[in-house]
GUZA-641969 format. One record per residue (C-alpha): x, y, z; residue number from 1. Coordinates in steps of 0.5 Angstrom, whole numbers, m for minus. Layout:
east north up n
X Y Z NUM
...
This chain:
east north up n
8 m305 1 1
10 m306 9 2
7 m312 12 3
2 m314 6 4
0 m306 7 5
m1 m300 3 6
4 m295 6 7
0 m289 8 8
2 m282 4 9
5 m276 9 10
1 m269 8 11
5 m263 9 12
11 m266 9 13
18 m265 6 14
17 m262 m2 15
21 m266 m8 16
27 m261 m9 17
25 m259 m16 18
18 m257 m12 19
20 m254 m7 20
24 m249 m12 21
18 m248 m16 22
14 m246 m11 23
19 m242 m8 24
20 m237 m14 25
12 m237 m15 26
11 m235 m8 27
17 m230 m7 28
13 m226 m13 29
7 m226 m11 30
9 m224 m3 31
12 m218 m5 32
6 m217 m10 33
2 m218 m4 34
5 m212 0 35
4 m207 m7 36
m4 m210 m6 37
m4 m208 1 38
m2 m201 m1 39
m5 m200 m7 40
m12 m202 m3 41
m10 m197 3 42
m9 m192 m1 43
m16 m193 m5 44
m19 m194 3 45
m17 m186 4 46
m17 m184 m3 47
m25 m186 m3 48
m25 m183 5 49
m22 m176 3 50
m25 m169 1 51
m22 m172 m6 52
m26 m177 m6 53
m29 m174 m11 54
m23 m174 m16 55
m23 m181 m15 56
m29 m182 m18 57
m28 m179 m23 58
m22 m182 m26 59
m25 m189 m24 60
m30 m188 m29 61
m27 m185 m35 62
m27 m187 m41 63
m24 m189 m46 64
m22 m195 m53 65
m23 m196 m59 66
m31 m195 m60 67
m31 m199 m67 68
m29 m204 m64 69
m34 m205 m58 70
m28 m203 m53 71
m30 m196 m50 72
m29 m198 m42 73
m28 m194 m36 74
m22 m194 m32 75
m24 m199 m27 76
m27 m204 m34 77
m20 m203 m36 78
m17 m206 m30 79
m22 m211 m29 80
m23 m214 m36 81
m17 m212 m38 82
m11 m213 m33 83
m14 m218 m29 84
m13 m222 m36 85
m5 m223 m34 86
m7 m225 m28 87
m11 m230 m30 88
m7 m232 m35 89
m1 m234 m31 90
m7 m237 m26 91
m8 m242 m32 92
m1 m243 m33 93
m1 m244 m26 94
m7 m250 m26 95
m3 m254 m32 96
4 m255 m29 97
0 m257 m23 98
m4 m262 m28 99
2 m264 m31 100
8 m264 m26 101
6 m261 m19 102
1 m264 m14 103
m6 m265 m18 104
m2 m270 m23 105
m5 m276 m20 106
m11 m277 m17 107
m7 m279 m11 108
m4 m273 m8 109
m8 m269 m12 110
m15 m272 m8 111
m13 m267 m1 112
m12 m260 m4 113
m17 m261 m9 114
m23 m264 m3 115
m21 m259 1 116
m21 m253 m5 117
m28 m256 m7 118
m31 m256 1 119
m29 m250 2 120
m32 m246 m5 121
m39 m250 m3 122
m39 m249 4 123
m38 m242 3 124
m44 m241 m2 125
m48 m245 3 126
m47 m240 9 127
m48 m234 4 128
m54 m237 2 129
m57 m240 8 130
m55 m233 11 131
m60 m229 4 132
m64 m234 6 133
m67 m233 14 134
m66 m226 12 135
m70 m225 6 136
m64 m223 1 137
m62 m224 m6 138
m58 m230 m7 139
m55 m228 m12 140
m48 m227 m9 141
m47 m234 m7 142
m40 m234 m11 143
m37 m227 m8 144
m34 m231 m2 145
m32 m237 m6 146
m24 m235 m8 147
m17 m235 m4 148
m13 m229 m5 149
m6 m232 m4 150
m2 m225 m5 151
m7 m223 0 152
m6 m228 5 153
2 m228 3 154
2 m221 4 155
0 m223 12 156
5 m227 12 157
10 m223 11 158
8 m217 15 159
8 m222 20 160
15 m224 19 161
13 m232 19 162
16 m238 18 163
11 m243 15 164
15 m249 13 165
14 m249 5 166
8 m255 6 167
4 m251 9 168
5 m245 4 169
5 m250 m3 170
m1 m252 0 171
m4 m245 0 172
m2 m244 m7 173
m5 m251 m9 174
m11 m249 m5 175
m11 m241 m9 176
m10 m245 m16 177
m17 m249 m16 178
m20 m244 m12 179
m18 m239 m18 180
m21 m245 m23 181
m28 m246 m20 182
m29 m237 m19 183
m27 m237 m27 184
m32 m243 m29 185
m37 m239 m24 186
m35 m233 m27 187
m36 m236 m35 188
m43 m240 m33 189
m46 m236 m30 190
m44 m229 m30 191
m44 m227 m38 192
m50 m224 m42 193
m52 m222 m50 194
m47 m228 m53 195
m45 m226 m60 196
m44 m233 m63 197
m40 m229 m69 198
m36 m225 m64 199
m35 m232 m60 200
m34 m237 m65 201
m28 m232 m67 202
m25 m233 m60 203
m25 m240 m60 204
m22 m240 m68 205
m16 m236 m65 206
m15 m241 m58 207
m15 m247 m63 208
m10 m243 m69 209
m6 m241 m62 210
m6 m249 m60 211
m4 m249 m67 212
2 m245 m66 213
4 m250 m59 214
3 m256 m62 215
8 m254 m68 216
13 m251 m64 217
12 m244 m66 218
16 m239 m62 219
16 m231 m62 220
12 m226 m58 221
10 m222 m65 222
6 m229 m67 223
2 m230 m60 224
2 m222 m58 225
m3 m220 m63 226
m7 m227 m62 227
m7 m226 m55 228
m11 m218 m55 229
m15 m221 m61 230
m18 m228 m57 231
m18 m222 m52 232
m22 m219 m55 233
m27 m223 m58 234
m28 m226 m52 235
m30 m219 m49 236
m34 m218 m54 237
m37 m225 m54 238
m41 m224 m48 239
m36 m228 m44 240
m31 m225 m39 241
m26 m223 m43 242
m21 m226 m37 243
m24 m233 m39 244
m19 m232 m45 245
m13 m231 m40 246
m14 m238 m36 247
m16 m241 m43 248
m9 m239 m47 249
m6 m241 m40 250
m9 m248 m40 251
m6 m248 m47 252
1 m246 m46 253
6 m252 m45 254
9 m253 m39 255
14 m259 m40 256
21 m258 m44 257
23 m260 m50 258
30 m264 m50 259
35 m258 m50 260
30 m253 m48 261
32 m249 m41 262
24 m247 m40 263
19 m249 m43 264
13 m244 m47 265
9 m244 m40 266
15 m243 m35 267
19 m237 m40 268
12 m234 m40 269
10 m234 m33 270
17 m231 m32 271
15 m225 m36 272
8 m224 m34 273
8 m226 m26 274
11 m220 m24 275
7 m216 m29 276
1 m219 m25 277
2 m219 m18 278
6 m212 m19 279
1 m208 m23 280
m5 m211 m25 281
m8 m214 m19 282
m6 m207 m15 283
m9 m203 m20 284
m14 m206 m20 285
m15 m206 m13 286
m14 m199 m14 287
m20 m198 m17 288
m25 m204 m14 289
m22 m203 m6 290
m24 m195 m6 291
m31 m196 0 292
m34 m191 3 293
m32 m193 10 294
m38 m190 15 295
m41 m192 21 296
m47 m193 17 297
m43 m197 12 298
m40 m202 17 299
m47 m202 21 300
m50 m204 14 301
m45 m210 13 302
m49 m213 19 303
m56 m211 19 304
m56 m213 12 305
m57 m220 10 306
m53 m221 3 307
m47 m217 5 308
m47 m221 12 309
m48 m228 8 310
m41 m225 4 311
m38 m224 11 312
m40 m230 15 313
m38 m234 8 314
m31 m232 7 315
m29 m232 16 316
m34 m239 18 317
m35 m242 10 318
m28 m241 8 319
m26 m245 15 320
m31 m250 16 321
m30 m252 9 322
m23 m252 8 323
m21 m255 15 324
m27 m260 14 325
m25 m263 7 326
m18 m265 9 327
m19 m267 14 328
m24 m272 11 329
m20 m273 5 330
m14 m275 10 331
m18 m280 14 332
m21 m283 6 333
m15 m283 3 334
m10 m285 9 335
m6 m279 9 336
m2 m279 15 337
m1 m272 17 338
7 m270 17 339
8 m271 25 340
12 m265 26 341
5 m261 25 342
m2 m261 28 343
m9 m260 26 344
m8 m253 30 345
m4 m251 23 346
m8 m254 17 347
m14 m249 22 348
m10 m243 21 349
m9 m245 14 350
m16 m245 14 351
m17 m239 16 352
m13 m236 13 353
m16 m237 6 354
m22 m234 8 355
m17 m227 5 356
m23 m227 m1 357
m20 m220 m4 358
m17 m219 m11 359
m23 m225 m15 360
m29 m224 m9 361
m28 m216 m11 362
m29 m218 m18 363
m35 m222 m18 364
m37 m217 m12 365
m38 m212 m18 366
m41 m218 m23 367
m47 m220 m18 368
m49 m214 m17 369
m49 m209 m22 370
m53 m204 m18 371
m47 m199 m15 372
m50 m198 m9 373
m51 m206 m7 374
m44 m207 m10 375
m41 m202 m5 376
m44 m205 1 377
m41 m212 m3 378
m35 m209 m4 379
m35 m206 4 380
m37 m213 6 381
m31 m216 2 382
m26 m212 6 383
m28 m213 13 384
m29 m220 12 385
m22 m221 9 386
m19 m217 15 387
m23 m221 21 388
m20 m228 17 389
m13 m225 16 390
m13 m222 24 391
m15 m229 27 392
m11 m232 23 393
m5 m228 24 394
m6 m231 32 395
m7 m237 31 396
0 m237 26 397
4 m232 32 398
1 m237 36 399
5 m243 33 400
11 m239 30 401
17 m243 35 402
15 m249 31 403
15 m246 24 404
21 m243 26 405
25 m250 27 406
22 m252 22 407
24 m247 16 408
31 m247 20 409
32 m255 18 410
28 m255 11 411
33 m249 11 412
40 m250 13 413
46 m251 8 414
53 m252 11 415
56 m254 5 416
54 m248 2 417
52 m252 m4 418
46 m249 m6 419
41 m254 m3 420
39 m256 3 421
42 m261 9 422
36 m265 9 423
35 m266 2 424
41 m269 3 425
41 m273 9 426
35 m278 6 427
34 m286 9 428
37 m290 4 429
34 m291 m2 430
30 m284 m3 431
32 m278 m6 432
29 m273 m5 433
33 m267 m9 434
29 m270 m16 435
22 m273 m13 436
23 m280 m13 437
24 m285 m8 438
């Protein structure tokens, strides 16, 4: 308290020094995933626009699995039921150290990210709708533009060769986490069919036998592996998108550490498989969900048609308004003041920049709309959005370079040569802003 009044809260101020390192190795490996993304998408642009389009056709919908066990998929269902599990996987681990540690741990620094991730899922979705609606379209994609790619976004980033301050990119982060929260409860409501109550009562008796295994301080992957492809399993075969059961195993996951433990089951965990996601699932299934044909035709169906312009129109103007609006507004409610060295000018580009919807909008793309015809348009619309967002974005960003770097070059700086950073060190009295506390 000063002269009898609350002290207001920094936004987009300097991380806790833990934070900030977590955050560092989270965003470090999924910048370069990103750039394995951005190829992998290349390369099935040209693949599905060459004379050997055909050969892509073929491998993406060859088939094979254990018939018996209901698990007879095609490539492409590989890689959107199976792979993206991992990724979604390490998306809940992702979501509980945020829960228990990181920003959404109390309702106060967790009221920003999660307004501003909120708006800008229901603004999106009212754009398309309101986009279907005047057009005479279906309604049924509403949640294509709803999801920020991160590995997309940071991907930008380093094409770019940018030096967003780590707020600004924890922020994003923390943004993707609710983001990929709100697409996987979208695609658990509202995208499942033919529920097998035997099969699915067998996924949740494996998800408690597993919180089990936590709670008692079991450790082993021989024990956990084969739970895992089994509750996987369960779940495909239960009617719900297997890659809920990715998201619930990570939810379930620890994230603090036991006296005397170096990392906790969730960290040692996230370690493994991150690389894993952002370096092979994600681009593989981009790989098969990405390859488009690319025709004036196409592109001029993206904007006479209503669904596939409502898809566009959500990720570029939803994605911005919703997010730029919600924190604003949550700064203004909870009195947040924003850190002074920045501007609204970069919480806009920010913006912008979570309008990149491509791993997550891709896939609920191809759940929306089962039709492959309708869902090529979708999947067109997806990429041309993703691509006019990640353009106006790199602008504005370029824009306010001269500022990032000042910023970054002191958050960065280490003349001591100690490992951390001068400013962590040079603090007002009383604070100490290597462990968090003040």
């Amino acid at each position: 308290m000063r002269d009898g009044r609350r002290e207001r809260s920094v936004f987009l101020g300097l991380l806790p020094w833990p934070e900030r390192v977590q955050v560092a190795r989270a965003l470090r490996t999924e910048t370069v995933g990103g750039l394995v993304l951005l190829a992998a998408a290349v390369v099935a642009l040209v693949w599905a626009n060459t004379p050997w389009s055909g050969a892509y056709e073929d491998l993406r919908d060859a088939h094979f699995g254990i018939p018996a066990l209901g698990l007879d998929l095609s490539v492409g269902h590989w890689t959107a039921d199976g792979l993206l599990t991992v990724f979604f996987l390490v998306a809940g681990i992702e979501l509980k150290r945020e829960l228990v540690v990181g920003e959404l741990r109390t309702p106060a620094t967790a009221a920003l990210p999660v307004v501003a991730a909120l708006c800008g899922m229901a603004v999106p979705a009212a754009v398309y709708l309101a986009t279907t609606g005047l057009g005479g379209g279906s309604g049924q994609g509403w949640a294509v533009p709803m999801a920020t790619d991160i590995a997309f976004a940071l991907a930008v980033l380093a094409v770019l060769s940018t030096h967003l301050p780590s707020a600004l990119r924890a922020f994003l982060l923390t943004l993707a986490v609710v983001d990929d929260l709100g697409a996987i409860l979208v695609i658990a409501v509202f995208f499942t069919s033919d529920l097998n109550p035997i099969a699915l009562a067998g996924a949740v008796a494996g998800l408690v036998v597993f919180y089990v295994l936590q709670r008692f301080r079991v450790r082993g992957w021989w024990w956990y592996m084969p739970l895992g492809v089994a509750i996987w399993a369960l779940m495909y075969n239960g009617g719900v998108h297997a890659t809920v059961a990715g998201v619930a195993m990570g939810l379930i996951l620890r994230t603090t550490r036991d006296e005397g433990e170096d990392a906790s089951p969730g960290e040692r965990t996230e370690h493994l498989l991150r690389p894993v996601s952002a370096g092979v699932a994600v681009p593989l299934f981009a790989l098969f969900a990405a390859g488009v044909s690319v025709s004036s035709g196409a592109v001029g169906e993206v904007f006479t048609s209503p669904e596939p312009l409502g898809v566009v129109l959500g990720l570029v103007v939803g994605k911005t308004v919703g997010i730029f609006a919600g924190t604003y507004l949550a700064a203004r409610f909870t009195r947040a003041r924003l850190n002074p060295d920045l501007a609204w000018a970069d919480v806009f580009a920010l913006a912008v920049l979570a309008g990149i919807g491509f791993t997550v909008a891709l896939l609920i793309g191809e759940l929306a709309f089962p039709d492959p015809a309708d869902a090529e348009h979708i999947k067109a619309a997806v990429l041309l959005g993703s691509l006019i967002a990640a353009t106006v974005a790199a602008l504005l960003v370029k824009r306010r370079n001269r500022i990032y770097r000042r910023l970054w070059e002191a958050e960065t700086r280490d003349e001591d040569a100690d490992g951390i950073p001068d400013i962590y060190q040079h603090t007002a009295p009383g604070r100490d802003n290597t462990d968090g506390t003040s």
